[in-house]
N, C-alpha and C positions, 0 to 999 in steps of 0.2 A: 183652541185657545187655552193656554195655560193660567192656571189660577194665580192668582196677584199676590196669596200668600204663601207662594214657592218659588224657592231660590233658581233659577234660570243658571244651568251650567253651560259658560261660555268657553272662551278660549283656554284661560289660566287656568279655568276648573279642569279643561279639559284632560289638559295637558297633567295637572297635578292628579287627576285620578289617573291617569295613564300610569305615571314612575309611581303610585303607591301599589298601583294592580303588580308592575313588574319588580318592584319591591318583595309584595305580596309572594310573587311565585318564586323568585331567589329564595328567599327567605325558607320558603315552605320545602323547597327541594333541595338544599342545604341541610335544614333539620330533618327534614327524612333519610338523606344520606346518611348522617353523623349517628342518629339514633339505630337505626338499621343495623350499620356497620360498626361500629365502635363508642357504643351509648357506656358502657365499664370503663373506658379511659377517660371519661372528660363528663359526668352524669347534669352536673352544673353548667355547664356552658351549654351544651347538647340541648338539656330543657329550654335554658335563656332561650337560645335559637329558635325554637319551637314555638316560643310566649311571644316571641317577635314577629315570626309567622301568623298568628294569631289575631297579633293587634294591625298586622299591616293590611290580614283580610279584612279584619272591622271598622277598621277607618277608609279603606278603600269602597265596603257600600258604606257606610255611614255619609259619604262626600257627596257618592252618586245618589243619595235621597234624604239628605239635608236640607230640603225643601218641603219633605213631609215627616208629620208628626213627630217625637220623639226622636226620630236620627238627626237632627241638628246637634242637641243632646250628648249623643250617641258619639258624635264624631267628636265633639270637644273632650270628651271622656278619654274616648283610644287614642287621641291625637294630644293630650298631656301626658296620657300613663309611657306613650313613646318618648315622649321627649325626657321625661325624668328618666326613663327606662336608659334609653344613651350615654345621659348624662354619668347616672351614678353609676350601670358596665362600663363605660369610656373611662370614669375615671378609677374605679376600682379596678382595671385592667392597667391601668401605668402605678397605683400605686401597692397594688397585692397580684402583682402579676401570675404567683401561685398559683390562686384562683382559675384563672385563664392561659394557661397552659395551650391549652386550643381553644383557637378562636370562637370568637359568637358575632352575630349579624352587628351586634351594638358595641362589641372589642375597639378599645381605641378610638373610639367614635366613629365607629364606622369606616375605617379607615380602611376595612379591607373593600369596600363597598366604594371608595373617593369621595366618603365624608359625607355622601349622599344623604344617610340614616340622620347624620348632625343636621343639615342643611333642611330637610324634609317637615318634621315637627315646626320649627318656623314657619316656614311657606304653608304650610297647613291650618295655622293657627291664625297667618296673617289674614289669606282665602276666609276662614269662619268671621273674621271681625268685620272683613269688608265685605259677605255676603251673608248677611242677619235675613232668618226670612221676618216676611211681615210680619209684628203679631196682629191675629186677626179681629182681634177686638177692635184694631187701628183701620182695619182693613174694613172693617162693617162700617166704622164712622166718617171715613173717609167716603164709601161707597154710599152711604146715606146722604151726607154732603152736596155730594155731586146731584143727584136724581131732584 
């Protein structure tokens, strides 16, 4: 039996730790490409790639144990620094295209991805609002209540 004060990953969670894992591995095997092979042409976007890799590992466990300690936390953390992170490469990639010469995971908003990276920090953030774990202080007086 699972404790009262952790978050139960159902369907939507499911699914949403799914596309961030596979997020997670584009992302990381893109930046590995890019840095590997030609990190001198493009050193800024290459890293971005790589930070995005990064945060899509951390919000990926941070979702799948968002029910214990700290990574609740954890995940509201990597799951804003993503969405600002999109937001200002997306838009600093249409307004100083320079910059972005070649692509990054969060170019355009993600647009080499189908928007995916834009779309993703939402649903991620909506998931955290609508699955608060207990706090357990609530959890002790609820459970004192009852007995």
């Amino acid at each position: 039996m699972s404790s009262p004060s952790r978050t139960r990953m159902t369907g939507v969670g499911r699914v949403l730790v799914i596309v961030y894992a596979i997020m997670a591995l584009a992302a990381t095997g893109r930046s590995f490409v890019q840095i590997v092979q030609r990190f001198d042409e493009a050193p800024l976007a290459y890293t971005l790639s790589a930070v995005s890799a990064l945060v899509y590992i951390v919000a990926t466990l941070a979702l799948v144990f968002a029910g214990r300690g700290g990574w609740y936390r954890v995940a509201w953390v990597a799951i804003v620094f993503e969405l600002v992170g999109v937001l200002v490469v997306g838009a600093l990639s249409f307004l100083l295209p320079e910059l972005f010469a070649h692509q990054t995971v969060w170019s355009w908003f993600g647009g080499g991805y189908l928007f995916v990276p834009l779309v993703l920090p939402f649903l991620g953030l909506w998931w955290l609002v609508t699955h608060r774990p207990a706090d357990q202080a609530t959890v002790t007086r609820s459970a004192a209540a009852t007995s």
